[in-house]
C-alpha positions in Angstrom: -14.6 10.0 11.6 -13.6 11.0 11.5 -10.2 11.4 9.9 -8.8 9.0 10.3 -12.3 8.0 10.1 -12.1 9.4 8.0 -8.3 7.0 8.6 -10.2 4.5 7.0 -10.4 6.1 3.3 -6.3 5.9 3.6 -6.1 2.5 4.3 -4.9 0.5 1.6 -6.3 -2.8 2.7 -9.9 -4.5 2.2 -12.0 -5.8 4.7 -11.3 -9.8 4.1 -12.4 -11.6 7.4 -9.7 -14.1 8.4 -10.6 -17.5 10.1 -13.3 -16.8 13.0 -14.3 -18.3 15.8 -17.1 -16.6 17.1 -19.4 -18.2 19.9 -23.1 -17.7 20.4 -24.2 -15.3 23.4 -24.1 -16.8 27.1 -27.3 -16.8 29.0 -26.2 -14.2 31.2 -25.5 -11.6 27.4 -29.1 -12.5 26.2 -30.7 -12.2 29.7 -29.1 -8.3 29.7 -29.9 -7.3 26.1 -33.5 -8.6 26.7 -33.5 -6.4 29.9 -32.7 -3.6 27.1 -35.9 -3.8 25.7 -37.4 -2.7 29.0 -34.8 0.2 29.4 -35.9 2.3 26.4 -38.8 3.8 24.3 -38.8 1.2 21.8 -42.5 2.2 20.5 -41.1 5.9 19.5 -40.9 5.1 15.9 -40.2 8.7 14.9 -36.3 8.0 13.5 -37.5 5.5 11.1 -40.3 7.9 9.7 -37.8 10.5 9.3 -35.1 8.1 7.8 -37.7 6.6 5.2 -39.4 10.5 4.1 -38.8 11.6 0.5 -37.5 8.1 -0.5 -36.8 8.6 -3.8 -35.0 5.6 -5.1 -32.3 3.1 -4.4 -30.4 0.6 -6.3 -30.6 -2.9 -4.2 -28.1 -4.9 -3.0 -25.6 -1.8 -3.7 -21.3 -2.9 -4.2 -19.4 0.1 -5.9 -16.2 -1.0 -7.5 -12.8 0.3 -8.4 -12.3 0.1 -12.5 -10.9 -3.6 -12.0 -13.7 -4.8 -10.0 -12.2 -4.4 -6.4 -15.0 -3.4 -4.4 -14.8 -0.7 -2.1 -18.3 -0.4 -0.8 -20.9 -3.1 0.0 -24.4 -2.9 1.2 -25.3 -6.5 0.3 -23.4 -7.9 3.0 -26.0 -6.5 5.6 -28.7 -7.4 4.0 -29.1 -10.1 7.2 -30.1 -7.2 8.9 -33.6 -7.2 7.7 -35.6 -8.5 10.6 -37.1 -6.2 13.4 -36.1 -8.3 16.5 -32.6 -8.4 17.5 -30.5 -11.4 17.5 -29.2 -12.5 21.2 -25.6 -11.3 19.8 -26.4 -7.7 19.5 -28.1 -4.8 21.5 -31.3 -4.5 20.5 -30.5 -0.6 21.0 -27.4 -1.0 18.6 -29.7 -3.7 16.1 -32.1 -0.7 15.7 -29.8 1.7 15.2 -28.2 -0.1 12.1 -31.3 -1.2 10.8 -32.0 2.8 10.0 -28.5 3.4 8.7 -29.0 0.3 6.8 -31.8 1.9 4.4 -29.8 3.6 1.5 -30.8 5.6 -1.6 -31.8 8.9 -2.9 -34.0 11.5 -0.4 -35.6 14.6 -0.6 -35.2 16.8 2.2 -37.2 19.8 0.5 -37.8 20.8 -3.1 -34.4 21.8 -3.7 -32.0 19.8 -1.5 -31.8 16.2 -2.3 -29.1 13.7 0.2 -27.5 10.5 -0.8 -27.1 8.4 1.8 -25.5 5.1 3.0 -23.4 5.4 0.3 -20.5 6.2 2.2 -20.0 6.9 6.2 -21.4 10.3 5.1 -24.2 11.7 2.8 -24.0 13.7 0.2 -26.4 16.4 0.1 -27.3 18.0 -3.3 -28.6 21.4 -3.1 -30.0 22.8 -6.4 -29.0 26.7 -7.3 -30.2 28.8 -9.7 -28.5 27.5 -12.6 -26.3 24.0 -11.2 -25.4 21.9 -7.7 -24.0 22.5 -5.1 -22.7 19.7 -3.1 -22.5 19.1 0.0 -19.2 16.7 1.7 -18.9 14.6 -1.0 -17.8 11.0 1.1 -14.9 9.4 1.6 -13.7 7.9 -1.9 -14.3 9.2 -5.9 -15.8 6.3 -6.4 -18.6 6.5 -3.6 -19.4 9.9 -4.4 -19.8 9.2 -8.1 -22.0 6.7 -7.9 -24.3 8.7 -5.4 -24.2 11.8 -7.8 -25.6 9.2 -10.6 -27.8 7.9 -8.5 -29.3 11.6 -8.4 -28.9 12.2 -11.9 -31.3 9.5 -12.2 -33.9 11.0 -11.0 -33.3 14.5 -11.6 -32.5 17.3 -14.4 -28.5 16.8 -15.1 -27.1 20.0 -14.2 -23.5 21.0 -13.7 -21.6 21.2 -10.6 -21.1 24.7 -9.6 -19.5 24.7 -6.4 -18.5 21.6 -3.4 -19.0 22.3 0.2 -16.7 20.5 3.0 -18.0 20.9 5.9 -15.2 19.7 8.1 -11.2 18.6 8.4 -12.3 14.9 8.1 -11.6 12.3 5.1 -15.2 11.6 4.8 -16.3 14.9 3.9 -13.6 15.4 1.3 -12.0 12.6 -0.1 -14.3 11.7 -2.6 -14.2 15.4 -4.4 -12.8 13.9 -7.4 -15.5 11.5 -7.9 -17.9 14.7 -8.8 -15.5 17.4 -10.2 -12.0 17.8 -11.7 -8.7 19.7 -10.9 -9.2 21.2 -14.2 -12.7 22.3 -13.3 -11.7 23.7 -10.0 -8.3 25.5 -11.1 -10.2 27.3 -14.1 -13.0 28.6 -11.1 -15.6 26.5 -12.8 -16.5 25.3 -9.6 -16.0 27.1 -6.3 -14.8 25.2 -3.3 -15.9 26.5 0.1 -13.8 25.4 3.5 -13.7 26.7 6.9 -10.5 28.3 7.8 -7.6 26.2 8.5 -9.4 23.4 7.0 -6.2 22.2 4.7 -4.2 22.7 7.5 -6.2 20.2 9.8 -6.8 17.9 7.2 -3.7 17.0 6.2 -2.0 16.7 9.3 -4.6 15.0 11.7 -3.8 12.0 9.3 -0.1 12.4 9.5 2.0 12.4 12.5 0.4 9.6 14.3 -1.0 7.9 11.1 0.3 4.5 11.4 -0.7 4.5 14.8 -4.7 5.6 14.3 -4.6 3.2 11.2 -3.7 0.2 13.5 -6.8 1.3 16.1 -9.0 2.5 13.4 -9.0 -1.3 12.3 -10.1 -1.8 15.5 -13.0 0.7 15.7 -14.4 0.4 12.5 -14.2 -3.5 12.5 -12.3 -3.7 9.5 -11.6 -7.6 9.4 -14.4 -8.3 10.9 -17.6 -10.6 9.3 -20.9 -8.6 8.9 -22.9 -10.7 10.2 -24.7 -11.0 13.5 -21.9 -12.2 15.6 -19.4 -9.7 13.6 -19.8 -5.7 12.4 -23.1 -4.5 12.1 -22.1 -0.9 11.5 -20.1 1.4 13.3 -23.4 3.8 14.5 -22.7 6.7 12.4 -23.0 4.6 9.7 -22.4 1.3 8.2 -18.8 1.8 7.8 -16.2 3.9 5.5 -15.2 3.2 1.8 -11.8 1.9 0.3 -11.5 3.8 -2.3 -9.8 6.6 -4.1 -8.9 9.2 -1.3 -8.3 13.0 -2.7 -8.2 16.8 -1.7 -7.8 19.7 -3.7 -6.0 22.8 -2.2 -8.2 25.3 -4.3 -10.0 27.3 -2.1 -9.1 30.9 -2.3 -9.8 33.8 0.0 -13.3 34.3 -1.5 -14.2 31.5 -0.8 -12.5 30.2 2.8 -15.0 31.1 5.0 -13.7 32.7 8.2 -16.1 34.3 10.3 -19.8 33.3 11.5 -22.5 35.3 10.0 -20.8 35.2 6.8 -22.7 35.3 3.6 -22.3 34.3 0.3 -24.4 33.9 -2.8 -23.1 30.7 -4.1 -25.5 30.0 -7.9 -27.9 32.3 -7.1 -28.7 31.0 -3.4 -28.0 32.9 -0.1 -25.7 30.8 2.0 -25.3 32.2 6.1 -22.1 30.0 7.5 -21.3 29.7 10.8 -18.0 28.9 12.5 -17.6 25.8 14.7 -14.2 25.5 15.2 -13.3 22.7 18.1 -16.1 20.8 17.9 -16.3 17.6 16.5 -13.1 18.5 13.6 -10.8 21.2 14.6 -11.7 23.1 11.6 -15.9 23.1 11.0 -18.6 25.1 9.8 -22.5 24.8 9.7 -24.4 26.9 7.3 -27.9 28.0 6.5 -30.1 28.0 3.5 -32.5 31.0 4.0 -34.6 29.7 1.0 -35.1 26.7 2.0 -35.2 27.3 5.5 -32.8 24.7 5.6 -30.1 24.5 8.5 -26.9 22.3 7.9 -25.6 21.1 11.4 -22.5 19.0 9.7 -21.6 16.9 12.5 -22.4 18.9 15.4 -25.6 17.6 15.7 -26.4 14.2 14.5 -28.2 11.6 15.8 -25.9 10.3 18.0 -23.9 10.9 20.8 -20.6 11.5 19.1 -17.3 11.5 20.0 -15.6 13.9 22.4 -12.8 11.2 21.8 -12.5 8.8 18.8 -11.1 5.4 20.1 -9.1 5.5 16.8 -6.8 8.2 18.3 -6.7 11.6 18.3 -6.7 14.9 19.6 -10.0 15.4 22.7 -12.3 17.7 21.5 -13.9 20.7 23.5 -17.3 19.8 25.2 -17.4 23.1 26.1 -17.1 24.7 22.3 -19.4 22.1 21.2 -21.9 23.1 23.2 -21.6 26.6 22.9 -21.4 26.1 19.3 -25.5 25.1 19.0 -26.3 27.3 21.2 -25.1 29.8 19.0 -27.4 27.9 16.1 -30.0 27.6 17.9 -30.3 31.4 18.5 -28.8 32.5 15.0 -31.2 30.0 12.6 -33.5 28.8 15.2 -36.3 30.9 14.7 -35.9 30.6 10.9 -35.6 26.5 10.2 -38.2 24.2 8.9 -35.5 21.4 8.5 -31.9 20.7 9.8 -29.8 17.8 8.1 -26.5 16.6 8.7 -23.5 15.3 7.8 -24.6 11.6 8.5 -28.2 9.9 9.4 -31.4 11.4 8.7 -33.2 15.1 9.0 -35.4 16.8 11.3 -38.9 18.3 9.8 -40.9 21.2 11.6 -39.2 24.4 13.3 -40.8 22.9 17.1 -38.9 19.4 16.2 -35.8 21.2 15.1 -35.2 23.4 18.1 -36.1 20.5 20.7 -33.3 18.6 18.9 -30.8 20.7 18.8 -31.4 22.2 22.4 -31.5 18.5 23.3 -28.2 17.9 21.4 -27.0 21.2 23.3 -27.7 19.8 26.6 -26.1 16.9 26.3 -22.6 18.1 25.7 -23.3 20.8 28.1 -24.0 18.3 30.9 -20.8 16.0 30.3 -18.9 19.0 30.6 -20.2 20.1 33.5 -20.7 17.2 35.3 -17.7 15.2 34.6 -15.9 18.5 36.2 -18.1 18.5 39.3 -16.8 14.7 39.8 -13.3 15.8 38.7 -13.7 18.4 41.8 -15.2 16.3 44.5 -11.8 14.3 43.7 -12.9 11.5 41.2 -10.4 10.3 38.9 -11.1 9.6 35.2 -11.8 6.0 35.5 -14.2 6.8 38.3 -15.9 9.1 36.2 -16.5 6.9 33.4 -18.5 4.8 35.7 -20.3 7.3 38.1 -21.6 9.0 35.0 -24.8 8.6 33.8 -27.6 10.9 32.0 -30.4 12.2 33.4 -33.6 10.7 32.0 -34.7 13.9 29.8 -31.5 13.2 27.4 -30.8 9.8 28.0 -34.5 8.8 26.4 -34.5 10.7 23.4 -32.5 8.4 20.6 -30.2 10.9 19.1 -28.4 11.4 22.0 -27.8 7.2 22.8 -23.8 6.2 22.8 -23.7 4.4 19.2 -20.6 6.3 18.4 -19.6 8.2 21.0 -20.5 6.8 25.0 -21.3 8.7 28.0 -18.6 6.1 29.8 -15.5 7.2 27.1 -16.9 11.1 27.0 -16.3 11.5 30.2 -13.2 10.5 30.6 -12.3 12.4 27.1 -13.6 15.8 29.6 -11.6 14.9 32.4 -8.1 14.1 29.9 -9.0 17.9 28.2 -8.9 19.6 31.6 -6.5 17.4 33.8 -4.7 15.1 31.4 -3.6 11.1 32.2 -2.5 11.6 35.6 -5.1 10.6 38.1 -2.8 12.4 40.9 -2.1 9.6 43.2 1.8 9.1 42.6 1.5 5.0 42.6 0.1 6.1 39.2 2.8 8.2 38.3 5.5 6.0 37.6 3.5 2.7 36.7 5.8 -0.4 35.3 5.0 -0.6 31.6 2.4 -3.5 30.8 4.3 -6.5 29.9 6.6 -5.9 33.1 3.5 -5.7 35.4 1.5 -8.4 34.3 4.3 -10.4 35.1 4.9 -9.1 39.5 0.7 -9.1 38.9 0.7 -13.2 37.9 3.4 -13.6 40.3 1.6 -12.4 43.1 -1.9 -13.8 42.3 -0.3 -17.4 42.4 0.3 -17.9 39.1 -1.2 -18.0 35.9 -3.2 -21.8 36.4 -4.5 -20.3 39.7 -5.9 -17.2 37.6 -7.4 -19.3 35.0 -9.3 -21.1 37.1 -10.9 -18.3 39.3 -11.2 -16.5 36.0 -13.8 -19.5 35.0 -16.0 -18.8 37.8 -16.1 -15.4 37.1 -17.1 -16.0 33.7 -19.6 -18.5 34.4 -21.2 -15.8 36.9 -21.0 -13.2 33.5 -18.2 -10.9 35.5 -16.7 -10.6 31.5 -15.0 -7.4 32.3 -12.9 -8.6 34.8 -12.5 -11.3 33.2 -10.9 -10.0 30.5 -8.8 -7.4 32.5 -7.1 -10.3 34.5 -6.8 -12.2 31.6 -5.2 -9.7 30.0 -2.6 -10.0 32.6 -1.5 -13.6 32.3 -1.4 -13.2 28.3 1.0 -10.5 28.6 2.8 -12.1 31.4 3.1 -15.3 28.4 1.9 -15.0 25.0 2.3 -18.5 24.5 -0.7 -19.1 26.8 -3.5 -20.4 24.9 -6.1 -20.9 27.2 -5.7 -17.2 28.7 -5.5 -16.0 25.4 -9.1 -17.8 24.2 -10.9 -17.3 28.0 -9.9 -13.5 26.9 -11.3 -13.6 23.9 -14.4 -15.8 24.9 -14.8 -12.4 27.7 -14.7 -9.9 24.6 -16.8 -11.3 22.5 -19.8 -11.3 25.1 -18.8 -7.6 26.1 -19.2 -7.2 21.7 -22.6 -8.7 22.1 -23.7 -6.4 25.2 -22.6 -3.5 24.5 -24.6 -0.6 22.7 -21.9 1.2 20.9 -21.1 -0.2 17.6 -17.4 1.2 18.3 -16.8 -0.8 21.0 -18.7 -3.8 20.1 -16.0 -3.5 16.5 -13.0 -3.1 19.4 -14.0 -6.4 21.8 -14.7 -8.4 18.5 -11.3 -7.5 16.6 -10.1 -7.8 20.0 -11.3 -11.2 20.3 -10.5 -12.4 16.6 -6.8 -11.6 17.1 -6.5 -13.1 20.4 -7.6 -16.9 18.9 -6.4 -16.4 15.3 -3.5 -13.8 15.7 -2.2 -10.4 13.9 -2.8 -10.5 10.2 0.8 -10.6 8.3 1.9 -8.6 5.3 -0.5 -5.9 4.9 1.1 -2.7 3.9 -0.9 0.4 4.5 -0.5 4.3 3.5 -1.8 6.6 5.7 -0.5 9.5 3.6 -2.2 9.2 -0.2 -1.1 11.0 -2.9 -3.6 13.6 -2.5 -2.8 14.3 1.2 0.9 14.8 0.5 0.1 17.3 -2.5 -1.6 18.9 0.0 0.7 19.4 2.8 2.9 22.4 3.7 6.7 21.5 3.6 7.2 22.6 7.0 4.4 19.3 7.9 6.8 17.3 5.3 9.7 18.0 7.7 8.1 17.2 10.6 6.8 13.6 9.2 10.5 12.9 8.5 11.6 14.3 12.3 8.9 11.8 13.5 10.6 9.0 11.1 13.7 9.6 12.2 15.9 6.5 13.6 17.5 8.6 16.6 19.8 5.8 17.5 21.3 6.0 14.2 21.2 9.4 13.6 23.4 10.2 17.8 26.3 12.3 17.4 25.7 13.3 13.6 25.6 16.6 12.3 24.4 17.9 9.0 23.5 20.8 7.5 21.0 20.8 4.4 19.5 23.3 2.0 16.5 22.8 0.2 15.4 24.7 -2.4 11.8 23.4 -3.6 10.6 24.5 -6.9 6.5 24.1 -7.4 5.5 25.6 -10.5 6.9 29.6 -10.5 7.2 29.1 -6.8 10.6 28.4 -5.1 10.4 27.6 -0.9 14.5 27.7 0.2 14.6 26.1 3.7 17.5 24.9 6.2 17.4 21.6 7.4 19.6 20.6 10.7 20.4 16.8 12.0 21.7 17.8 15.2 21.1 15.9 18.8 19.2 13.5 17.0 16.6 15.7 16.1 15.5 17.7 12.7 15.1 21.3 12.9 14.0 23.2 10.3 13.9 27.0 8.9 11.6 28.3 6.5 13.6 31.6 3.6 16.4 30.7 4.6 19.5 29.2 3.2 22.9 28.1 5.2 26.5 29.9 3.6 28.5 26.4 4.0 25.8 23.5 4.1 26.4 20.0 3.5 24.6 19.3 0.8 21.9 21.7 -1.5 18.9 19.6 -2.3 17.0 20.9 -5.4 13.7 19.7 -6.5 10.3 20.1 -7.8 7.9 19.8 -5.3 6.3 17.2 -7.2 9.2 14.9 -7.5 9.4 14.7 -3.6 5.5 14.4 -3.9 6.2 11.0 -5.6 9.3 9.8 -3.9 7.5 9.8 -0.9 4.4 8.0 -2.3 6.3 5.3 -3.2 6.4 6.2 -7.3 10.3 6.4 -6.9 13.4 6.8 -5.0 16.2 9.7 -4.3 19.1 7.7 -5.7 16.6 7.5 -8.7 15.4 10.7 -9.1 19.1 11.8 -8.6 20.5 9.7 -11.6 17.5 11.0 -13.3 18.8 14.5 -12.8 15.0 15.5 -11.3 17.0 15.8 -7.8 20.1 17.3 -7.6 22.7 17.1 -4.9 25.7 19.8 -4.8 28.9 18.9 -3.3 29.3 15.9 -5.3 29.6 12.5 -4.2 30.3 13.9 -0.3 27.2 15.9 -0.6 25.1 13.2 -1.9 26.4 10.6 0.2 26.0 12.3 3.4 22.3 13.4 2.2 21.5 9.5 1.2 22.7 8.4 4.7 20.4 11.0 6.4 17.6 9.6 4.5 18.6 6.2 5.0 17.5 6.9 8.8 13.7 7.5 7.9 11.9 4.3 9.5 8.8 2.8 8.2 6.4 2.0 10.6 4.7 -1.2 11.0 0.9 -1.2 10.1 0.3 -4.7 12.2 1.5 -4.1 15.3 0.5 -5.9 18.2 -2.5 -4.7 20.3 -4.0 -7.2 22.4 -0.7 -9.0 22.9 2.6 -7.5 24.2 4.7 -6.2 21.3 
């Protein structure tokens, strides 16, 4: 989540609910999610008993604030969630699901490793060494994860933090870092920070280059404007949802402390840590490790209790099914034998070593069979949206719980298996070269006799509970005409009973938002920054030149040609590069510098750092003298119009309505 669901820590915006509309369920909606109740092994209590164990203590009716008051966390608003039964509106599958990631507080796992939880998307685990903490993915925002250290400090002996733990490449298992330490802290080696390898790397950039684009959807998925109520969010399965506030990363870990091979070990305040690589999996850069003390196994989020994601409808890269599940196999025979508990990255533990191991094989098996099977489809000639539908577990793994779609679904999963292994093209060329969308729905309403003729066998359809087709075709006649408000609402009346179907929390956010924006329209003048300060002190300047290629206005920029040097100063540092505007495209070269460029662009690495934070402007820092352009006034004019081509994206685009 994750980042970008780790997205949703960068996204300068509250969740304010705009004027809603929302209808209660149709007969046909509560006459399936009753049918649920008969689908599943609703007496198997064993999650909540394992979500309420070593309760230690909570503080009720939980909002965490910015200094200022702005509220970037709130666990009052679900407090409607407190009955057993579901309401008509929701899955009862779902309804139970968010009722356990609904209770929130301190836990013991064992003596020594404590977990905050439903503070955040993630926990934070606590793990007590020999002389201070040791923390574990400390959430999304500084503020989150400060209040869930206090919460522990509470309870237990004040000690120091020695060292921080992130799991993973995503937001919500490092943003929060300077809610519990310090640059200072970190720089001096007070505390030790521990990553996988190429975890900077991955967590700067899976945020960058399509950043706008996975904020838009992210709104989408996480339900951002969305009312938590019954007929809104309820949570987003692997949690309740993702904080708003202060988003940072330090670039501190060393060599001694990146950990790059499994079987690793390091004695981290007096405790013996055994990591293992999981690179692929759920983030490009992970790592699980084991606690032989405690006979403690941290599976970070490669197995929760959920189905996860083998693609995030937020946007993103597919993940391997294949390295995921190769990747506890490899746990299960490294720490199996040895593991009394395993705890994640999100949700609740596992007790007893039998427990454990029929989890984690169970958690095995499941990404195991998606690969395989979706392949043995792929090969009988089955195309991805086939797939999604002829796919469905066998009974062994689709009873147990953790593996149910409340994040992930077996229907998206598939087709995120096919996409890794075949990509978009289904292979029939009347695919190939489709007409884009707005063009299409047009020929489509022509041809089906217009869009009153639609409307009205759409209504039928709907009265009979055909909702997904429903929606589909309306679809079609909105994009044909915008303007169309009884497509537009028949639409969104067909989301909003797929929302109250469904089981997956992130599609029930997607039809919702879906249907909100179809009756009340795109929300106007909300400015987001997908890169925060923290994530541009972190990038590379080769990823800084690649942001601005992806900005770059090629129509402005035909038939141009410039030649820059850059030399970058950062501390005792200097990076010289070569930066080209040719056929509309920026190419860069790393120690180098051009004889004749130009323009030479000098700078501290900080100053660019703030210009492109929004803190100031070239022809500022320029007068200031903090940038300076050689060449003179040719120079720094030709530089200033080569930065006057950098677009800025629009967070609001259009999603449910042609663009």
């Amino acid at each position: 989540m994750k980042t970008i669901k780790h997205l949703l820590g960068l996204l300068l915006i509250s969740g304010v609910a705009y004027a809603q509309q929302p209808k209660p369920p149709t007969k046909e909606t509560i006459k399936k999610n009753e049918a649920v109740l008969t689908q599943l092994p609703f007496n198997d209590t064993t999650s909540f008993t394992n979500a309420e164990r070593g309760f230690i203590a909570t503080v009720p009716n939980l909002v965490i604030t910015k200094e200022g008051g702005a509220p970037v966390w709130n666990m009052e608003q679900y407090n409607f969630m407190n009955t057993t039964t579901a309401p008509p509106s929701v899955n009862p599958s779902l309804w139970r699901q968010e009722r356990l990631n609904n209770k929130y507080g301190l836990y013991k796992v064992v003596d020594g490793i404590y977990q905050v939880r439903g503070y955040d998307m993630s926990n934070l685990t606590i793990i007590e060494g020999k002389t201070g903490l040791i923390l574990v993915d400390p959430l999304v925002s500084a503020e989150t994860a400060k209040a869930a250290l206090n919460l522990y400090y509470a309870h237990r002996p004040k000690k120091a933090v020695k060292a921080v733990i992130c799991t993973h490449s995503h937001v919500d298992h490092y943003g929060g870092i300077l809610g519990v330490t310090t640059a200072e802290d970190v720089n001096s080696g007070k505390v030790l920070i521990y990553v996988p390898q190429d975890f900077l790397e991955e967590a700067v950039s899976e945020n960058v280059y399509a950043g706008n684009a996975m904020s838009r959807r992210a709104q989408y998925m996480y339900g951002i404007f969305l009312k938590k109520d019954k007929e809104g969010q309820v949570g987003v399965g692997l949690g309740k949802g993702s904080s708003t506030g202060s988003v940072g990363i330090l670039n501190a870990a060393n060599d001694s402390t990146i950990i790059k091979q499994t079987g690793e070990t390091h004695m981290i305040d007096g405790l013996k840590f055994v990591f293992q690589m999981a690179p692929h999996t759920e983030a490009p850069a992970e790592m699980l490790f084991h606690i032989p003390a405690y006979k403690a196994l941290c599976s970070a989020e490669d197995a929760t209790q959920v189905l996860h994601n083998l693609y995030t409808l937020r946007g993103a890269q597919v993940r391997s099914s294949q390295s995921w599940w190769q990747a506890i196999n490899e746990t299960i025979n490294l720490f199996g034998d040895s593991t009394e508990v395993v705890f994640a990255s999100h949700h609740w533990p596992t007790w007893g070593k039998t427990n454990v191991n029929t989890f984690l094989k169970s958690q095995r098996d499941l990404y195991k069979y998606m690969h395989d099977q979706v392949l043995n489809l792929a090969n009988k000639g089955y195309t991805m949206l086939e797939i999604g539908e002829k796919m469905k577990l066998p009974k062994s793994l689709d009873q147990q719980w953790y593996n149910r779609g409340y994040y992930g679904s077996v229907n998206h999963d598939a087709k995120a298996v096919y996409q890794y292994y075949l990509g978009f093209y289904s292979g029939n060329p009347a695919d190939l070269y489709q007409l884009p969308p707005r063009e299409a729905a047009i020929k489509n309403v022509e041809y089906m006799g217009g869009a009153a003729a639609i409307i009205a066998k759409a209504k039928l359809d709907f009265a009979n509970g055909n909702y997904r087709w429903v929606a589909q075709v309306m679809n079609q006649v909105v994009y044909a005409d915008s303007t169309n408000i009884v497509a537009k609402n028949l639409e969104a009346d067909a989301l909003e009973q797929l929302g109250y179907q469904t089981e997956n929390a992130t599609w029930r956010n997607n039809f919702l938002m879906g249907a909100y924006e179809l009756r009340n329209g795109v929300r106007k003048g909300l400015k987001s920054s997908t890169v925060s300060p923290a994530t541009l002190a972190g990038m590379t300047v080769d990823m800084l030149f690649d942001m601005m290629g992806i900005q770059l206005n090629a129509a402005k920029a035909d038939g141009i040609n410039y030649t820059f040097n850059y030399v970058i100063g950062n501390g005792e540092k200097t990076e010289n590069y070569i930066l080209y505007l040719t056929n509309s495209v920026l190419i860069y070269e790393d120690n180098k510098l051009a004889p004749s460029p130009d323009a030479t662009i000098t700078m501290e690495r900080s100053t660019w750092n703030n210009i492109l934070a929004g803190g100031s402007t070239f022809e500022a820092e320029i007068k200031s003298g903090k940038v300076v352009v050689s060449n003179g006034e040719e120079g720094k004019t030709k530089f200033l119009y080569m930065m006057s081509m950098q677009e800025s994206f629009p967070l609001m685009f259009n999603i449910v309505t042609p663009r």
